[in-house]
C-alpha positions as CSV (number, residue, x, y, z in Angstrom):
1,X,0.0,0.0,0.0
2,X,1.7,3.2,-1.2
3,X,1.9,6.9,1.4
4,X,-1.2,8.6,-0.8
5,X,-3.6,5.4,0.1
6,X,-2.4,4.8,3.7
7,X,-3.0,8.4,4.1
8,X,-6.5,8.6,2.4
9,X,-6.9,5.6,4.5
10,X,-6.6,7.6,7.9
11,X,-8.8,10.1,6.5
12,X,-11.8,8.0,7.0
13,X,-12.5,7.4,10.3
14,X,-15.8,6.9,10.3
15,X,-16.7,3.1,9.5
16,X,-20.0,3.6,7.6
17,X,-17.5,6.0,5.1
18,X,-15.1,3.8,3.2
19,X,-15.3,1.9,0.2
20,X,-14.9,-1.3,2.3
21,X,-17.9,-1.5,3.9
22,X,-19.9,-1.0,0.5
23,X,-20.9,-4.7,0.7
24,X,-22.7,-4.4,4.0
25,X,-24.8,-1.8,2.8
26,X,-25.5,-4.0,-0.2
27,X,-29.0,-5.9,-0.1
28,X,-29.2,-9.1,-1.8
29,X,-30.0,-8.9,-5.4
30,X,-33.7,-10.4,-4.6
31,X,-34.1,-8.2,-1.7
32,X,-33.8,-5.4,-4.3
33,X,-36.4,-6.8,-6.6
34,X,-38.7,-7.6,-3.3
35,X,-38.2,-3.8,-2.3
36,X,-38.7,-2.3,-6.0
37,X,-41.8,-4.1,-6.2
38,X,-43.5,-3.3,-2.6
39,X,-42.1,0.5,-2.9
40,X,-44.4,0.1,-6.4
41,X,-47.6,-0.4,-4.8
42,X,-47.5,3.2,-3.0
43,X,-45.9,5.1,-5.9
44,X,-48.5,3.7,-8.1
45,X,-51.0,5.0,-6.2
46,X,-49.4,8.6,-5.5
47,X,-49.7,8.4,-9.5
48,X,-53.2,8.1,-9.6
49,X,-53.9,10.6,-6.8
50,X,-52.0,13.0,-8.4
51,X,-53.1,12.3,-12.4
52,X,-57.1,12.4,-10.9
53,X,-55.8,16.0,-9.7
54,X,-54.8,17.3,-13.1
55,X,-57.8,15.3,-14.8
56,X,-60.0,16.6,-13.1
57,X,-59.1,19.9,-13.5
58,X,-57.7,20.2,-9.7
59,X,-54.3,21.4,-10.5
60,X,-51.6,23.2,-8.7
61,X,-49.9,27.1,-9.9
62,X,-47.0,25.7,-11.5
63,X,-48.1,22.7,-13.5
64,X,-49.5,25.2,-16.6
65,X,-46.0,26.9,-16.2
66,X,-44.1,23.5,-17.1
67,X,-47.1,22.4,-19.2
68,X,-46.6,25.3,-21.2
69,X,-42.9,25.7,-21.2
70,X,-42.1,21.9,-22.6
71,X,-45.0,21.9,-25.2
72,X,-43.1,25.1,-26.0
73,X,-39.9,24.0,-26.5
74,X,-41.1,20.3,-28.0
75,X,-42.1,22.6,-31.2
76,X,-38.6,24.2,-30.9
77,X,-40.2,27.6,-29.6
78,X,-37.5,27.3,-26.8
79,X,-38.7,27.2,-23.1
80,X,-40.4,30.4,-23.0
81,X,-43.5,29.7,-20.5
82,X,-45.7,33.0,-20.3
83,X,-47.4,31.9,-17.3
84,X,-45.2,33.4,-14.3
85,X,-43.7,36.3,-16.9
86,X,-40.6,34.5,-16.9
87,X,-39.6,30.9,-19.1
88,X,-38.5,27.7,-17.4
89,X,-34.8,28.5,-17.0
90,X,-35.5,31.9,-16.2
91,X,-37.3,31.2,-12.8
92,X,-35.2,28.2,-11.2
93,X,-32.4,27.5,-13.4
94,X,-32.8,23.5,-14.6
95,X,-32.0,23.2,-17.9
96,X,-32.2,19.1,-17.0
97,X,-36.3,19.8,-17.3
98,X,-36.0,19.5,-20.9
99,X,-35.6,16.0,-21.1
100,X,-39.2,15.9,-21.1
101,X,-39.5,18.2,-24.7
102,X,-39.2,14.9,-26.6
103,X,-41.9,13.2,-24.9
104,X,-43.8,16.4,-25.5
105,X,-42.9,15.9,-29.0
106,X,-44.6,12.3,-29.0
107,X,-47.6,12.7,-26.6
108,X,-47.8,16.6,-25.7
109,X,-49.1,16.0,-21.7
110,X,-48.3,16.6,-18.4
111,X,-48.8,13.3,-17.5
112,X,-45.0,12.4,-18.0
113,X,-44.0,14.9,-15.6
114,X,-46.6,14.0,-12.8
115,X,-44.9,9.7,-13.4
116,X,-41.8,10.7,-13.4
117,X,-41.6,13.0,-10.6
118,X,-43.3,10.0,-8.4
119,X,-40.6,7.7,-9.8
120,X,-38.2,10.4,-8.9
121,X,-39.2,9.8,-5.1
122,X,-40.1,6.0,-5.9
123,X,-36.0,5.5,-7.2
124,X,-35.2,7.9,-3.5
125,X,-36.7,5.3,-0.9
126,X,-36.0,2.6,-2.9
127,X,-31.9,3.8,-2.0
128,X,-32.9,4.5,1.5
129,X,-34.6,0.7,1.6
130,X,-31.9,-0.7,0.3
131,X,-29.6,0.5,2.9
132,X,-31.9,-0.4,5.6
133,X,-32.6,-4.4,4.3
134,X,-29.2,-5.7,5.6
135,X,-30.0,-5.2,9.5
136,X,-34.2,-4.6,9.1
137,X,-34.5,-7.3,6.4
138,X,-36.4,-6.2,3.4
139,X,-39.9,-6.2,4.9
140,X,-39.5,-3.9,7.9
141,X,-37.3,-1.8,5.6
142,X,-39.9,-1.5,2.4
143,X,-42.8,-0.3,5.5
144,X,-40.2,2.5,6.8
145,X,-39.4,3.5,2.8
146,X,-43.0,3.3,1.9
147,X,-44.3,5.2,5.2
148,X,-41.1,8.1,3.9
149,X,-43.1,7.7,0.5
150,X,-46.5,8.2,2.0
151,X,-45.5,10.9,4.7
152,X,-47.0,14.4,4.5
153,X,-43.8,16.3,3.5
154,X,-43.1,14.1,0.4
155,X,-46.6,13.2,-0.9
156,X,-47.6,16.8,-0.6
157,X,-45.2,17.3,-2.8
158,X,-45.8,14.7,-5.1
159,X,-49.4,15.9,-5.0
160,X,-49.6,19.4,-4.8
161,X,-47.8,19.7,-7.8
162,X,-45.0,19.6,-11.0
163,X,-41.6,20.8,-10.0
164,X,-38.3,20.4,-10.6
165,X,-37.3,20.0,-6.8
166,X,-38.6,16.5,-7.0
167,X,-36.8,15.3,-9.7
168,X,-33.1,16.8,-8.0
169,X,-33.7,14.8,-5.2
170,X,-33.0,10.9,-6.0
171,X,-29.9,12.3,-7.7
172,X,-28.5,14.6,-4.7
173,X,-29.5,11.3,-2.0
174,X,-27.5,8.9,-4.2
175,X,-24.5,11.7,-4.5
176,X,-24.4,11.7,-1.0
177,X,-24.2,7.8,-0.4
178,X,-21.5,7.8,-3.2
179,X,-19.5,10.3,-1.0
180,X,-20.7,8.2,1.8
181,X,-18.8,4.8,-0.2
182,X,-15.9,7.1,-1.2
183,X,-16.9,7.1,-4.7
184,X,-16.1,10.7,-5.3
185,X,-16.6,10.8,-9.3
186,X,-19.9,8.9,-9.4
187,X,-20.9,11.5,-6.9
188,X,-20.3,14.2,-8.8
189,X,-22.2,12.8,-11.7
190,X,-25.1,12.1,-9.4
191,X,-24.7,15.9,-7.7
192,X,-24.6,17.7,-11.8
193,X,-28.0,16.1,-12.6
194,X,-29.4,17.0,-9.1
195,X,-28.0,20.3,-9.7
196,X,-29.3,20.9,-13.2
197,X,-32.7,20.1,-12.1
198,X,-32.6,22.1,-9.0
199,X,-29.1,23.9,-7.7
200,X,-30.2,24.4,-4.1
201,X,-31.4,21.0,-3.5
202,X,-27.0,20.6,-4.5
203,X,-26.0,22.4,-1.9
204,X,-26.7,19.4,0.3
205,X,-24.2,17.6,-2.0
206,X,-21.8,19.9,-1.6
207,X,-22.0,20.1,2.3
208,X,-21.5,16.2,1.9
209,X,-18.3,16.7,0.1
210,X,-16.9,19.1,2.4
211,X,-18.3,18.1,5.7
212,X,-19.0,14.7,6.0
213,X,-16.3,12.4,7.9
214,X,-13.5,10.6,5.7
215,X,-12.7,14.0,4.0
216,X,-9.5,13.6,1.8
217,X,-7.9,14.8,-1.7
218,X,-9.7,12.8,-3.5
219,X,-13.3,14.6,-2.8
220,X,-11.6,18.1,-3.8
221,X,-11.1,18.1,-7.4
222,X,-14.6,16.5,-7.9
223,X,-16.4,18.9,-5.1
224,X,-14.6,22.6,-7.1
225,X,-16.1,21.2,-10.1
226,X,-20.0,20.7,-8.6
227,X,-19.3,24.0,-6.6
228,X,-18.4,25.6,-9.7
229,X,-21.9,24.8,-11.7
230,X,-23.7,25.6,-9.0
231,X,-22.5,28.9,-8.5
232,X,-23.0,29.4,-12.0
233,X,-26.7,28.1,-12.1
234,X,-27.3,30.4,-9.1
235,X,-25.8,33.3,-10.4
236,X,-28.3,32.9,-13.8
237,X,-30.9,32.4,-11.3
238,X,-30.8,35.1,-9.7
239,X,-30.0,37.2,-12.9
240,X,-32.5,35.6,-15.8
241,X,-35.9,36.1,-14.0
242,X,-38.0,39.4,-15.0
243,X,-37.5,40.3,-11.7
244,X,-33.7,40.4,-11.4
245,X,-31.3,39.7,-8.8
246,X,-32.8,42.3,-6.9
247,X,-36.6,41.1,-7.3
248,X,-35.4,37.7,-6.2
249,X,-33.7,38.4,-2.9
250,X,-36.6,41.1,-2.1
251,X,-39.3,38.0,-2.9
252,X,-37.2,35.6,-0.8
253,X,-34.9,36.5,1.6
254,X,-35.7,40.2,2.5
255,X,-35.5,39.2,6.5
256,X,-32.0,39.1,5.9
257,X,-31.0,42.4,4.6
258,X,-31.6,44.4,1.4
259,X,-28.9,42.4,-0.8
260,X,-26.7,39.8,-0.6
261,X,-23.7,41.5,0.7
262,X,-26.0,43.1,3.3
263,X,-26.5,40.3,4.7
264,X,-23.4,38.2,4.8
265,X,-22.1,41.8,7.0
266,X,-25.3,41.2,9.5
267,X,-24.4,37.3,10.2
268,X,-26.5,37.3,13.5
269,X,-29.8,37.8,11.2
270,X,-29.4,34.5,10.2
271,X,-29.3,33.5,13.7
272,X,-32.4,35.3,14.0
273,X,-34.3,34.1,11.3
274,X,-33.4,30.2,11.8
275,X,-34.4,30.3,15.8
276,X,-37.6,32.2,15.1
277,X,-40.6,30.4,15.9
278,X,-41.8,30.2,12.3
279,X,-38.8,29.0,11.2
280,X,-38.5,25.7,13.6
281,X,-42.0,24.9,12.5
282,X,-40.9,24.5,8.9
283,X,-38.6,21.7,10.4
284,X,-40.9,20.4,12.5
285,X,-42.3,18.0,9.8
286,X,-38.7,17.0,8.0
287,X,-37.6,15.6,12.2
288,X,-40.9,13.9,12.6
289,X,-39.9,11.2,9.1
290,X,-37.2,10.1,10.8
291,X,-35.0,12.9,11.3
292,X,-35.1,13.0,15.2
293,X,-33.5,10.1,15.5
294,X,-30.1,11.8,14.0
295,X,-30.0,14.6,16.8
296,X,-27.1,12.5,18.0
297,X,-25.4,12.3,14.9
298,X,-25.6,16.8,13.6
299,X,-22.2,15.8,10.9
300,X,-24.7,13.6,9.0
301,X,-27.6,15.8,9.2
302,X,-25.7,19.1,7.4
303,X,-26.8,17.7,3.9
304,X,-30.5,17.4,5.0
305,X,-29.9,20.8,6.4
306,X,-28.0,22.6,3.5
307,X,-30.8,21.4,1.2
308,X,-33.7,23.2,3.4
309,X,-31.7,25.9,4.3
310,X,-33.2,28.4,1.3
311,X,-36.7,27.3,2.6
312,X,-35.7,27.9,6.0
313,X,-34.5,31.5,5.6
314,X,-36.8,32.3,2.9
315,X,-39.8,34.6,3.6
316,X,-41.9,33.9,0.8
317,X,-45.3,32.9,2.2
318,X,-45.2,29.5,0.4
319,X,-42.3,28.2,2.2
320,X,-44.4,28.5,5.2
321,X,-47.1,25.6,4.2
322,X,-45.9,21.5,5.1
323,X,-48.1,21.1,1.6
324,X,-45.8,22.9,-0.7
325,X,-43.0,20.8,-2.4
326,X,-40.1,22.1,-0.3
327,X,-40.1,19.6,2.1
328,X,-39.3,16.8,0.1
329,X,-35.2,17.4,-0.5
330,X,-35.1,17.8,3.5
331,X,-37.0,15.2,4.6
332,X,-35.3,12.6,1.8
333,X,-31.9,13.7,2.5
334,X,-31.8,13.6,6.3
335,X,-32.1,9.8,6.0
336,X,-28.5,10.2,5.4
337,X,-28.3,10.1,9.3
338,X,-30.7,8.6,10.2
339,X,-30.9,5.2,8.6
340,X,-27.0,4.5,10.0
341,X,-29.3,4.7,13.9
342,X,-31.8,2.3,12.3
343,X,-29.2,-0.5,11.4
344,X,-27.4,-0.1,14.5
345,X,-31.0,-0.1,16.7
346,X,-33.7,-1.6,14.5
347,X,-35.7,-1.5,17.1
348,X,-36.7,2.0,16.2
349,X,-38.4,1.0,13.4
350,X,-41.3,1.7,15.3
351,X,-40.7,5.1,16.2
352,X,-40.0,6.0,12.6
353,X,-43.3,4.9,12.0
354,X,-45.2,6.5,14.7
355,X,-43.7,9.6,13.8
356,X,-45.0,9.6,10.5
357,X,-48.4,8.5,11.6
358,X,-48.9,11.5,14.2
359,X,-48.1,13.7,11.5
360,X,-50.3,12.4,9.1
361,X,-52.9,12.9,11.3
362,X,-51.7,16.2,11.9
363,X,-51.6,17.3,8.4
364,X,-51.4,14.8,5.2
365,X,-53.3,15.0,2.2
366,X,-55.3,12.0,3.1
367,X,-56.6,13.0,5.9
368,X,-60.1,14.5,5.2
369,X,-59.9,17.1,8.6
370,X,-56.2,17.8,9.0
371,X,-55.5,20.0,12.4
372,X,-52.7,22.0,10.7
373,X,-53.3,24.2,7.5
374,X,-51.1,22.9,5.0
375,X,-52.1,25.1,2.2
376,X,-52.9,21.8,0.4
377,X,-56.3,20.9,-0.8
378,X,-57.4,17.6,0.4
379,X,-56.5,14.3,-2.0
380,X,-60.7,13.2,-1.9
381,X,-61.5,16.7,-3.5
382,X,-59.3,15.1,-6.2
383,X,-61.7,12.7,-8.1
384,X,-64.3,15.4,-7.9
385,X,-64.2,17.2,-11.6
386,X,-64.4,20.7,-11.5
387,X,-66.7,20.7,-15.1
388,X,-67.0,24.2,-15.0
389,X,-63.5,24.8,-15.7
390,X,-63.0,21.9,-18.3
391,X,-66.0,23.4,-19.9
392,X,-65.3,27.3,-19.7
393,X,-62.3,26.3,-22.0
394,X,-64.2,24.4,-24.6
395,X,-64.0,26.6,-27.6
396,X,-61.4,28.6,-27.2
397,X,-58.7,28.7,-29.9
398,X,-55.5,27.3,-30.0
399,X,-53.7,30.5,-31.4
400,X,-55.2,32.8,-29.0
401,X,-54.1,34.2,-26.0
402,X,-55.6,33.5,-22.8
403,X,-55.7,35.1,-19.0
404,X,-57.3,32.7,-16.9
405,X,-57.8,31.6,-13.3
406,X,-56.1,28.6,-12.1
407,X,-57.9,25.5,-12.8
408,X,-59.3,26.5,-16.3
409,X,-55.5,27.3,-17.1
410,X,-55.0,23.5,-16.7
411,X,-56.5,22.6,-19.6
412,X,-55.3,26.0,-22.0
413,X,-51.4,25.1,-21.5
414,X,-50.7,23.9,-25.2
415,X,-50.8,28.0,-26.6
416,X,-48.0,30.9,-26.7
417,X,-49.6,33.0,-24.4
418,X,-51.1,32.2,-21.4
419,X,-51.1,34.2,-17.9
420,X,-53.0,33.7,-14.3
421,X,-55.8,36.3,-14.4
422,X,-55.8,39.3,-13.3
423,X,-52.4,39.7,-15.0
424,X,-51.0,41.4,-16.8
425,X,-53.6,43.8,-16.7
426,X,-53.1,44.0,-13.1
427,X,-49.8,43.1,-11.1
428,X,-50.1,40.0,-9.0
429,X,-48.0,40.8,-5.9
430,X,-48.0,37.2,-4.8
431,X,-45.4,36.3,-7.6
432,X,-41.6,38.5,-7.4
433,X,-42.2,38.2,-11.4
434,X,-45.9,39.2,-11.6
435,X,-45.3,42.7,-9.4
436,X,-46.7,45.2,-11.9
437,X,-49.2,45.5,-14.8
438,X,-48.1,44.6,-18.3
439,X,-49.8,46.8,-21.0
440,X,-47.4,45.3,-23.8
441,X,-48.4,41.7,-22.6
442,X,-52.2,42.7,-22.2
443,X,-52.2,43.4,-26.1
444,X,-51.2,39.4,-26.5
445,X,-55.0,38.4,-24.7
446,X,-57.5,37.6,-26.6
447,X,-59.7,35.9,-23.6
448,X,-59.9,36.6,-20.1
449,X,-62.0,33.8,-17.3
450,X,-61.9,34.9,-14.4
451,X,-64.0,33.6,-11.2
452,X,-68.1,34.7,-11.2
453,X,-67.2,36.1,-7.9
454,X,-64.4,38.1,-8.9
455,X,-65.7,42.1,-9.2
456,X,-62.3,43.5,-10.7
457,X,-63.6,44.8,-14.0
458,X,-62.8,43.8,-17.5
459,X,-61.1,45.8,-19.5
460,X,-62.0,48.2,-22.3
461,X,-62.8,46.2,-25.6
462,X,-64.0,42.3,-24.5
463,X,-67.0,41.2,-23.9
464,X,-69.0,38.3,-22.3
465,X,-68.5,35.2,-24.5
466,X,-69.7,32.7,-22.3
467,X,-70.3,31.7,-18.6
468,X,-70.6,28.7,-15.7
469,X,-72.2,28.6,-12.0
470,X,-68.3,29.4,-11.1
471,X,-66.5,31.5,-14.2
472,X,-67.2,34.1,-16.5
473,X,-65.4,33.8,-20.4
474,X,-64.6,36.9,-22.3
475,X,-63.5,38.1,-25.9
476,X,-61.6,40.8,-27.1
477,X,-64.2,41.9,-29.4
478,X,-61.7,43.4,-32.0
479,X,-60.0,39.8,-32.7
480,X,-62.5,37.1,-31.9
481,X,-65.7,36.0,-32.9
482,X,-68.3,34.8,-30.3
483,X,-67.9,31.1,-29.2
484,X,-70.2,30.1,-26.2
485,X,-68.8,27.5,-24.4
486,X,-71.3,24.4,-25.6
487,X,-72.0,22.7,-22.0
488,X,-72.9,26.3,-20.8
489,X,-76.7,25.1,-20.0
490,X,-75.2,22.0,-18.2
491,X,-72.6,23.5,-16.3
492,X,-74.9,26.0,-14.6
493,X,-75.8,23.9,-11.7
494,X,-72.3,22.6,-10.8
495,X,-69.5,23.2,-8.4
496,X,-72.0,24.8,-6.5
């Protein structure tokens, strides 16, 4: 054994680091076939839960915004969503999203993204199974992966809606268990596609690098080069959107100063912001999964923690809900410590699981009267088609530009110009993009549905084209002729 091995060698003091203990984290090959197939039954039905939501018309804000963008770029238009102001590269820089433009380009529906995204988290506790199996056996570990699977951060997320967190995390867990194995290459290929889904969700990958015990020359060169795309992505983050650099710290992370450099010369505000009530409870739900049991283990926690950390300083009201899809990269990659307790003190299998019981019944999107507000709609509400929005955009054509609330949006995605009503002829505060009214962009509208309770007025030049018990269609009178939506007469009396 040569000085550069016997070196890298006393590097790795921790025994669940090297490359040597590999084989005990190995299941047997039929274990893994056993475990794929059990971890099946629950993905398969988070697919149909979440497929009944889009169906039926149920949809979350961001699925028209990656409908749109990769129906877009499948007809070589580039990625150039309208629906936030801003395209798909421009908002969370991912350029990995566009895998999914050649599927477009076979069968143009969202359907591949709401499958894949499950198998994304599927192909995540299947690794965390696998690596349980040896001490558990594969049983006890397929109920601890499939009750991670089923637990209110990660099937909110899976059900709430499309994004590209979801698809970064399988990648970034299996980067960390290849730094874990001392596999520093294959980690860094695992870490770029987390990265070019989602950067953020790499920071976890690179606090594993860095941080994680058995740190040694070999990590370095591969953990610059991860470092380096993810600076990069960041930086166009922060500089592509409508809103600029400045708009996206002022939407975000405002708490912490007015910029950047502000707040890296205030460190205590981060103190602040991470011990403030608010803040602990957006934890709260990644420690109940399985997380508490790693308190005594903080090392293996930082890459659970670095991959929160944006939603835990971040002030953005969304970040504030357990049924948005931040949770998921958290509550995934803190298994990173805590499975190493479970194969030491199986045992605790049961705690794992109790945990994620009391906080289902606290707040999952199966249970019909959740005691916390998750900002989720329940998964029952689901199967129950909201008619009046499939049929308010019956008629409509497919060259014409649309303004639309939510749920009729769903349907309207396949166009080149399609925003959330009341934008942009009105600013929509809630979005850093979607600040201020559009005139330019209003021009690009040639319908507007908006809610039958909504009383903001229509603007100059449309008129009614159409209505349901629970939206309103109009025209722009100057470019449209009149189109009444045909199940007008049998849509009155629903979704009342």
């Amino acid at each position: 054994m040569n000085a550069t091995a016997v070196e890298d060698r006393l590097q790795r003091p921790d025994a669940d680091q090297g490359a040597d203990r590999a084989t005990s984290l190995t299941p047997a090959p039929g274990d893994r076939r056993r475990l794929g197939a059990a971890l099946a039954i629950p993905a398969a039905f988070l697919v149909w839960v979440a497929a009944a939501r889009f169906l039926n018309g149920r949809g979350g804000i961001d699925l028209p915004h990656f409908d749109q963008g990769l129906w877009l770029a499948s007809r070589g238009r580039g990625p150039a969503s309208t629906v936030f102001g801003e395209g798909l590269l421009d908002d969370h820089f991912g350029p990995a999203i566009l895998v999914f433009a050649p599927l477009y380009r076979l069968v143009a529906t969202p359907l591949w993204l709401i499958t894949a995204q499950v198998a994304a988290a599927w192909f995540a506790v299947w690794q965390i199974a696998g690596r349980l199996s040896p001490s558990l056996g594969w049983k006890r570990a397929a109920a601890v992966a499939a009750a991670l699977l089923l637990s209110p951060p990660v099937a909110s997320a899976l059900l709430w809606d499309v994004h590209s967190v979801a698809f970064a995390v399988p990648f970034a867990l299996a980067a960390v268990f290849a730094i874990q194995e001392d596999r520093p290459w294959r980690a860094l290929a695992f870490g770029l596609v987390a990265a070019m889904f989602r950067a953020d969700v790499a920071y976890g990958v690179l606090v594993a690098f860095l941080l994680l015990p058995g740190l040694s020359r070999r990590r370095l060169r591969p953990a610059v080069l991860l470092l380096a795309y993810v600076g990069l992505a960041t930086f166009l983050e922060m500089h592509l959107g409508g809103h600029g650099a400045a708009g996206a710290w002022a939407g975000y992370y405002s708490r912490l100063g007015t910029s950047p450099v502000d707040a890296l010369a205030h460190p205590w505000r981060f103190v602040t912001v991470l011990a403030s009530p608010s803040t602990i409870a957006k934890a709260l739900p990644w420690m109940a999964v399985g997380g508490f049991l790693c308190v005594g283990r903080p090392r293996l926690m930082l890459p659970g923690i670095a991959a929160g950390l944006t939603t835990l300083l971040s002030n953005w009201p969304g970040t504030s809900y357990w049924g948005f899809h931040y949770g998921i990269a958290p509550a995934v990659l803190l298994a990173v410590a805590w499975v190493p307790v479970l194969r030491r003190r199986p045992e605790r299998v049961t705690l794992v699981l109790g945990g994620v019981l009391i906080l289902s019944l606290l707040g999952s999107p199966f249970t019909p009267v959740p005691v916390i507000d998750t900002g989720n709609a329940r998964a029952i509400s689901f199967f129950d088609p909201d008619t009046d929005a499939r049929c308010i955009a019956q008629g409509i054509p497919d060259g014409a530009g649309v303004s639309a609330a939510i749920a009729p949006a769903t349907f309207l995605a396949h166009r080149e110009t399609l925003f959330y009503w009341p934008y942009p002829f009105e600013g929509a505060p809630k979005f850093p993009s979607l600040q201020d009214a559009r005139p330019d962009r209003a021009l690009r509208v040639d319908y507007i549905i908006r809610p039958s309770d909504d009383r903001r007025a229509v603007p100059d030049g449309f008129e009614a084209d159409g209505a349901t018990a629970r939206y309103v269609r109009y025209r722009r009178v100057a470019t449209t002729a009149p189109a009444a939506p045909t199940c007008a007469s049998e849509a009155s009396d629903s979704g009342r």
